[in-house]
FIDOKOL-527010 format. One record per residue (C-alpha): x, y, z. Coordinates in steps of 0.25 Angstrom, whole numbers, plus 5000, padded with zeros to 4 digits. Last residue first. Layout:
<rs>
<r x="X" y="Y" z="Z"/>
...
</rs>
This chain:
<rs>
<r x="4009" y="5491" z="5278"/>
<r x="3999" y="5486" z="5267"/>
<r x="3996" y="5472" z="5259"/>
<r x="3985" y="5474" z="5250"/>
<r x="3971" y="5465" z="5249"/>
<r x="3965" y="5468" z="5237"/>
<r x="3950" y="5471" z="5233"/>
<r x="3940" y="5473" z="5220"/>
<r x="3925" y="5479" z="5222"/>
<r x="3930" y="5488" z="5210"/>
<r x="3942" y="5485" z="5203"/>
<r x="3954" y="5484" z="5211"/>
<r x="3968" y="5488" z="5204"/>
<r x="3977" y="5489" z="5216"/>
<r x="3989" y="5496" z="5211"/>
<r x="3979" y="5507" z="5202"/>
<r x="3968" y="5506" z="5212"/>
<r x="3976" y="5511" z="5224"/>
<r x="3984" y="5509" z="5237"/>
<r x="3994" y="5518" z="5243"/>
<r x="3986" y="5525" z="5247"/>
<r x="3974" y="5526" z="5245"/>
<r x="3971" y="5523" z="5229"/>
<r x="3961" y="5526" z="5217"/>
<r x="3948" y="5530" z="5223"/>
<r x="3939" y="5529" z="5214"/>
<r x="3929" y="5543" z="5212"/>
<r x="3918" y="5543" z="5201"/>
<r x="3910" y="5557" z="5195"/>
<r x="3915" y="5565" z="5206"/>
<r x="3912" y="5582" z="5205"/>
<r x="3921" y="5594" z="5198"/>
<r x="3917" y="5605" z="5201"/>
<r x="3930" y="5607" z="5212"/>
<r x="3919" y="5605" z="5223"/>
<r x="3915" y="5591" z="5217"/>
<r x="3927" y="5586" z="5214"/>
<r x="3931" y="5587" z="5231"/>
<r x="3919" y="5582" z="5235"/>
<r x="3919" y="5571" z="5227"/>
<r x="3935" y="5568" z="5232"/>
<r x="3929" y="5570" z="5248"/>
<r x="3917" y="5563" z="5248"/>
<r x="3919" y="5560" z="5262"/>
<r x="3933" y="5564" z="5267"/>
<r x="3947" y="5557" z="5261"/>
<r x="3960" y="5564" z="5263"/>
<r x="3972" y="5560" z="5258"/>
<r x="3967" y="5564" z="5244"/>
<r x="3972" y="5560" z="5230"/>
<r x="3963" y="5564" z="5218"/>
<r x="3963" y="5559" z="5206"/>
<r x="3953" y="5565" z="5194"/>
<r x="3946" y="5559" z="5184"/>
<r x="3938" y="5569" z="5173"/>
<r x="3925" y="5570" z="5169"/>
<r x="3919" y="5575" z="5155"/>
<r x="3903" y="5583" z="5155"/>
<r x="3895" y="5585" z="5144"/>
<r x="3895" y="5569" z="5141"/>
<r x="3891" y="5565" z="5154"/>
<r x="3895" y="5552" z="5161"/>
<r x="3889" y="5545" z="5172"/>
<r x="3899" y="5537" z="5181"/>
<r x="3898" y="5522" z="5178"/>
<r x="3889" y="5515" z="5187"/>
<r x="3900" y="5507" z="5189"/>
<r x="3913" y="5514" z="5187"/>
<r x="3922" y="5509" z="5176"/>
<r x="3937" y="5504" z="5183"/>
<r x="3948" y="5512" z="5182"/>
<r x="3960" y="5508" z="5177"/>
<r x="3960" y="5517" z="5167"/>
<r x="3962" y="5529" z="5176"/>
<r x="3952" y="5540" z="5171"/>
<r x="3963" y="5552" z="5167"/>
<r x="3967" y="5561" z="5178"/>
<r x="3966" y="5573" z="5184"/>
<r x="3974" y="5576" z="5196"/>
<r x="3969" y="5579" z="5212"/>
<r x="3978" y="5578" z="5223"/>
<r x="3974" y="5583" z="5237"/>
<r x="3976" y="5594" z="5246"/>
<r x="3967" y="5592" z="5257"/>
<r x="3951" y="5593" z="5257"/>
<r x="3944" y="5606" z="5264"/>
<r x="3933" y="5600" z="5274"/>
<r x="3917" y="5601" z="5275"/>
<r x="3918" y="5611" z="5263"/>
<r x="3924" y="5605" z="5253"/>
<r x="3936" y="5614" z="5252"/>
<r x="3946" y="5608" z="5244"/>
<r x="3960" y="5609" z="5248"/>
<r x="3969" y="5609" z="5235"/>
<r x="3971" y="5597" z="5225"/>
<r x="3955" y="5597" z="5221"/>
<r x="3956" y="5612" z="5218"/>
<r x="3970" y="5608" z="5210"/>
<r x="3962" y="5599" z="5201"/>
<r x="3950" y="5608" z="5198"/>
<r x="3961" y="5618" z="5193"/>
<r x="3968" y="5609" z="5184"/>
<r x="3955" y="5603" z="5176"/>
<r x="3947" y="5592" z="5183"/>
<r x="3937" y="5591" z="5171"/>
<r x="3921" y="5588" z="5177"/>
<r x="3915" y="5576" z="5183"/>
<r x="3925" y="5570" z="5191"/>
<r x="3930" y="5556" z="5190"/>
<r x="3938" y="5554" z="5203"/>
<r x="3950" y="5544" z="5205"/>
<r x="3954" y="5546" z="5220"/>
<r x="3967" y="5544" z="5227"/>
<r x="3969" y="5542" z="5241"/>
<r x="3980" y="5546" z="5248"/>
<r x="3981" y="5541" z="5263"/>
<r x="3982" y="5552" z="5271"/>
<r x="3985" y="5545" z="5286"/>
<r x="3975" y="5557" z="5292"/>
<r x="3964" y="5556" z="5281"/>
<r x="3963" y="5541" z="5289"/>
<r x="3959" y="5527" z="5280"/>
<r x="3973" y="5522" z="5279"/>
<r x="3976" y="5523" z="5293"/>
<r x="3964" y="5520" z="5299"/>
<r x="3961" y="5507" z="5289"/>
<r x="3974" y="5503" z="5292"/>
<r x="3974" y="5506" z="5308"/>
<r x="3961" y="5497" z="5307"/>
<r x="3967" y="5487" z="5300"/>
<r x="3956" y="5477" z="5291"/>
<r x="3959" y="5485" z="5280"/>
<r x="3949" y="5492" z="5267"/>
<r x="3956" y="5502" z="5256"/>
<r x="3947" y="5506" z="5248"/>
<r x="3950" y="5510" z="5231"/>
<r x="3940" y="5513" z="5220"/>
<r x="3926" y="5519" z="5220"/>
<r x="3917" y="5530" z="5226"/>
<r x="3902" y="5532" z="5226"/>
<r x="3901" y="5523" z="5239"/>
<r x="3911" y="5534" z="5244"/>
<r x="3925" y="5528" z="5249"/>
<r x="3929" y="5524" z="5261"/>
<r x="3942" y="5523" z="5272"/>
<r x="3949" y="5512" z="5275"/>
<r x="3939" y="5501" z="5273"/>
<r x="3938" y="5491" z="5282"/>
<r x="3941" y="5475" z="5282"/>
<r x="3937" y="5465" z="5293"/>
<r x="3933" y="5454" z="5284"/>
<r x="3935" y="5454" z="5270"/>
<r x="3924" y="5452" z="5260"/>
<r x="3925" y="5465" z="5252"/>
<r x="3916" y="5468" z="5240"/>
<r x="3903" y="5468" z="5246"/>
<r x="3906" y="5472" z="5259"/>
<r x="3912" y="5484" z="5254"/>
<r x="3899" y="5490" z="5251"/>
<r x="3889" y="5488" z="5242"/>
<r x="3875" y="5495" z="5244"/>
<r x="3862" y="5488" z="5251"/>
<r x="3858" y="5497" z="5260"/>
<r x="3871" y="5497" z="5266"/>
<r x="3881" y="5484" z="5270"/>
<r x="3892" y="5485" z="5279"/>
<r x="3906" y="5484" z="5274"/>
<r x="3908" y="5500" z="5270"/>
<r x="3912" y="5507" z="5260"/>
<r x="3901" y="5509" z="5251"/>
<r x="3901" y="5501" z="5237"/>
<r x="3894" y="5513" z="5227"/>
<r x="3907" y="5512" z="5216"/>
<r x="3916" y="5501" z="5217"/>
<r x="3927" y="5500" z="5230"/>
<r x="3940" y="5496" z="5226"/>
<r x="3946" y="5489" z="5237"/>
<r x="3960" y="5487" z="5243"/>
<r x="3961" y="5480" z="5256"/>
<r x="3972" y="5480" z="5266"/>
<r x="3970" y="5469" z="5275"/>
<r x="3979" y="5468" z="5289"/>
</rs>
């Protein structure tokens, strides 16, 4: 059994067939018989987990195993105390309310690698980074979750899942590892 770890750049869709002429997965990974376990947006960055086991890929990729996964999110705005703990309590989105999660502001992790195209930058305006943890995962769900507390995604890298993550498996975008698990 394979467990890859890749950090998927910004604007490579997940998937392994190609589409109108966009990266995808195919263009950094050559292993045979891989898929992702679970995805992240085309405007999204950092870490995918991709296996060969079915019953690997089920169990990490489904909300009902909860997997935590971290998320480093530039937002454009100040997180300030009361934004934070709107993002920590359910969240009415409208389509679905999101779980408890964990949301703290934090510095811009230095390990980071700089975003290409680099995020636009407005002098009238600062940004913060923010890490939230869900072990839930619906479409768009971080962006959408910013947005409706005012403050909306600049950049978002997932950071870990897991027990995997960037910081103990440093990847730089379009980089893999295999990793031993179970």
């Amino acid at each position: 059994m394979s467990l890859i770890l890749f950090n998927k750049p910004f604007q490579v869709l997940c998937q392994f067939s190609a589409q109108d002429g966009r990266a995808t997965l195919a263009d950094y990974l050559d292993i045979p018989n891989i898929y992702p376990a679970g995805r992240l947006d085309a405007d999204s960055e950092g870490l995918m987990l991709l296996t060969d086991d079915g019953k690997l890929q089920h169990r990490i990729a489904h909300p009902d195993h909860k997997e935590a996964k971290t998320y480093l999110v530039q937002v454009d705005g100040v997180a300030d105390g009361a934004t934070l703990a709107r993002l920590q309590a359910p969240l009415d989105l409208g389509d679905f309310v999101t779980k408890p999660c964990k949301a703290v502001r934090i510095a811009e992790p230095a390990w980071l690698w700089p975003r290409n195209p680099p995020i636009r930058a407005r002098q009238d305006k600062p940004t913060s980074w923010i890490a939230v943890t869900l072990e839930e995962g619906k479409n768009r769900q971080v962006r959408r979750m910013t947005a409706a507390v005012g403050l909306p995604t600049l950049r978002l890298v997932r950071s870990s899942i897991g027990p995997f993550s960037l910081a103990t498996h440093p990847l730089m975008p379009g980089e893999f590892t295999e990793v031993r698990y179970g």
